[in-house]
N, C-alpha and C positions, 0 to 999 in steps of 0.2 A: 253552659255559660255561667259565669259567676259575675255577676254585675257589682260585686265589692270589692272587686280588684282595681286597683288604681294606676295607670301610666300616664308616664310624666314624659313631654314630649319637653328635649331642649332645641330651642330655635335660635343660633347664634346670630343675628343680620348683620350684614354691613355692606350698605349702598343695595337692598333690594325689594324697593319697594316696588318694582312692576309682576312680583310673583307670590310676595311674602301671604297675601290674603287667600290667595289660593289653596298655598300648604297649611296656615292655619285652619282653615275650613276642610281640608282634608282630614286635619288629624282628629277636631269637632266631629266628623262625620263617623268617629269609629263606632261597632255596634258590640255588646256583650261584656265592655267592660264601661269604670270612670275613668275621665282624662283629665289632666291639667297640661298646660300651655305656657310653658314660661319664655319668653322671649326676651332674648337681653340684645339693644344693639349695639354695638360696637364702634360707635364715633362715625356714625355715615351722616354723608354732609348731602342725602337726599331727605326724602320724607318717610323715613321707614320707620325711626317713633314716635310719628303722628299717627301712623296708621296701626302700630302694634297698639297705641296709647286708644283708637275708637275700638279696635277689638276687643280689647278689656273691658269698656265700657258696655260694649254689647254681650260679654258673656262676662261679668266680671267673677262667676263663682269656679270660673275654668282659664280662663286669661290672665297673665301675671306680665307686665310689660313692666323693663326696667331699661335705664340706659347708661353704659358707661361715661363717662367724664371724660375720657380720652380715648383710643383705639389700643386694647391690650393684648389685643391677640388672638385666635379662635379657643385656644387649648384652654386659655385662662378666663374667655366668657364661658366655655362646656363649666367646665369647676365650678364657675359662681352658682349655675343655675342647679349644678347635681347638687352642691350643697344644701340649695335652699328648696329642691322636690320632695315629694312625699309620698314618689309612688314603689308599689313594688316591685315595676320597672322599671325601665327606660329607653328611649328612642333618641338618638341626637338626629333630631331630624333637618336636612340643608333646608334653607329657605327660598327654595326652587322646587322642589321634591313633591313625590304625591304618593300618596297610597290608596291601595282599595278598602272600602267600610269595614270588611273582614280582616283586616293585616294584622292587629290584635290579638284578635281572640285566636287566632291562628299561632301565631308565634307562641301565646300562653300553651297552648293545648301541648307543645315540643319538650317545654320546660321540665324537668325531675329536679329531685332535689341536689343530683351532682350537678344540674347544666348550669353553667351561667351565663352563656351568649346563644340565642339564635340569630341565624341569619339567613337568607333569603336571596335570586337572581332578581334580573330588574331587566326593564323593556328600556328603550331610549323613548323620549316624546322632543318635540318640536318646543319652541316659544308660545306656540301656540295651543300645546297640550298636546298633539295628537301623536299618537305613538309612527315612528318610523323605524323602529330596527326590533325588531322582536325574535333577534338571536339568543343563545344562551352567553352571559357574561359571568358564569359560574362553574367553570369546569372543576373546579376542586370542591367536592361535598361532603366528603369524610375527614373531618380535621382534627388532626393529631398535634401536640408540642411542638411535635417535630417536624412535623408540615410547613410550619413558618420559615424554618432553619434560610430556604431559599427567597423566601422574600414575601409579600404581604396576599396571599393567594383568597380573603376575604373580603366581600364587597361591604360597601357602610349604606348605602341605602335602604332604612327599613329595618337595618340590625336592631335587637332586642338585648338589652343588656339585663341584667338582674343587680337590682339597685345596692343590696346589700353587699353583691361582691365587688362591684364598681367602686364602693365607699374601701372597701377593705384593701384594696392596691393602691390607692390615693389618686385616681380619678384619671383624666389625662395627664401626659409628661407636661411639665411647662420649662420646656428647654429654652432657656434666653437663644439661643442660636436657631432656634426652630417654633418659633410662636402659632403657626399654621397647621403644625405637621403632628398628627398626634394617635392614626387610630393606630396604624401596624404596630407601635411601640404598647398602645392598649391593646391591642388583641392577644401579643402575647403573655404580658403578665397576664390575664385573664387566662389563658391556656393553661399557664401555673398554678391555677388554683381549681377547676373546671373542667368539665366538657363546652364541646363547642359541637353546635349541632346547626344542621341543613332542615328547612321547613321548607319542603317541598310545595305547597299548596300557597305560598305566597310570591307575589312579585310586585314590585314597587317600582317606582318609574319615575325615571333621571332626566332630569331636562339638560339639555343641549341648549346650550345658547355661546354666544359673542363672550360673556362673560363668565365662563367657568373657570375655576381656579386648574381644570386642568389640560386648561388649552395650551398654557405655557410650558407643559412637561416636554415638549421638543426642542425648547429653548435650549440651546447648549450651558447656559447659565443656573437655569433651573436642572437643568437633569442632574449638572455637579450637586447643587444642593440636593437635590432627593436620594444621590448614592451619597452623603455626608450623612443625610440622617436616616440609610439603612443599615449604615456602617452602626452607628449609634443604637439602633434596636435591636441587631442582631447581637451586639456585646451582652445583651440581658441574659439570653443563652450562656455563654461563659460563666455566669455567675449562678446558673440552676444546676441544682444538687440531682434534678429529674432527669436532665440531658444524661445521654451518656457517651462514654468518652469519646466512640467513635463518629456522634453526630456533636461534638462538639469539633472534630478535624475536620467533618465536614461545615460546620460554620466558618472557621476559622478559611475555611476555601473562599465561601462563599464571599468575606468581608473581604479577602484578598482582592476577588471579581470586583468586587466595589469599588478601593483603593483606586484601580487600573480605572475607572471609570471616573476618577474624579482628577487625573491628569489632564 
């Protein structure tokens, strides 16, 4: 264990304060390293920067509670906070989400000096915390550039970035047309510059609730929008010098599939 290692957890809120104290205390609760906690909320018209605002109070050498002025988007509250972290990694953690004490120090121990993402499967849990689906949500565990080619086959719960190369691709996208949507399009620039690696020994755990952003994904409205912005991440391919020509005709398949999908 190196206990002078620092991660820096970002907690984007917006509208969720019946969970937000929970994840924070989760991520307080990590053991073998330091943490900080920056929470920025995003224009929620509940109590969610009252309550980031008394967790700062109570930890304030690890708690950083700020709040935007208007609702900007998730991609563009991630940026403010990786701007203003200091650790030498990072977790964008949802503000529903939980981890075990260990998830830390565990992701660090994966880390080399090529990786710059690990990532990790996850359990489902209830509202109420308690785990109900404890399948595997991680069938791809060897990830390659060219893995993505077909579309975003890495989970974000509990991912581990490494701070320095997160800074070095310029953070998430902040597409005016996709203000929500932002890991597949990080995952692969990160690809471009990295390994990306499976830590087996970790799982973190996704809450299910009424209110998750991806309950909508059946909506016929939504689905257009999410093949609009894989069409958009998979173009990043196109422009890598690393692709090569035959997985770049195979890209070019795959944004075809997508096109067809947004008829």
């Amino acid at each position: 264990m190196n206990e002078n290692i620092l991660v820096s957890f970002i907690i984007a809120t917006y509208n969720g304060e019946k969970y937000l104290k929970k994840t924070v205390e989760s991520a307080l609760s990590q053991t073998g390293v330091q943490v900080e906690i920056i929470i920025i909320d995003d224009g929620s018209s509940d109590s969610s920067y009252i309550i980031a605002q008394k967790l700062q109070e109570h930890e304030e050498k690890k708690v950083i509670a700020i709040k935007n002025e208007e609702n900007i988007g998730f991609c563009r509250t991630v940026n403010k906070g990786i701007k203003i972290s200091r650790g030498d990694y990072v977790i964008i953690l949802d503000q529903d989400d939980l981890l075990a004490k260990n998830h830390c120090i565990n992701s660090i121990g994966d880390f080399d000096d090529e990786t710059v993402m690990v990532f990790n499967d996850y359990y489902l849990i209830d509202e109420t915390g308690k785990v109900f689906d404890t399948s595997s949500h991680c069938l791809h565990r060897n990830i390659e550039e060219s893995d993505l080619i077909s579309g975003n086959k890495i989970p974000a719960p509990g991912l581990m970035l490494k701070r320095s190369a997160l800074l070095k691709i310029g953070g998430y996208p902040e597409l005016e047309q996709f203000p929500n949507y932002g890991e597949y399009h990080t995952w692969i620039r990160m690809s471009e510059i990295g390994k990306i690696v499976f830590c087996p020994k970790n799982i973190a755990f996704y809450r299910r609730h009424e209110s998750n952003m991806t309950n909508s994904f059946g909506d016929k409205s939504t689905a257009k929008k999410v093949a609009k912005y894989s069409i958009v991440c998979k173009e990043q391919f196109l422009k890598s010098n690393r692709v090569s020509f035959c997985e770049k005709c195979k890209t070019v398949y795959s944004i075809l599939r997508d096109y067809i999908r947004c008829l």
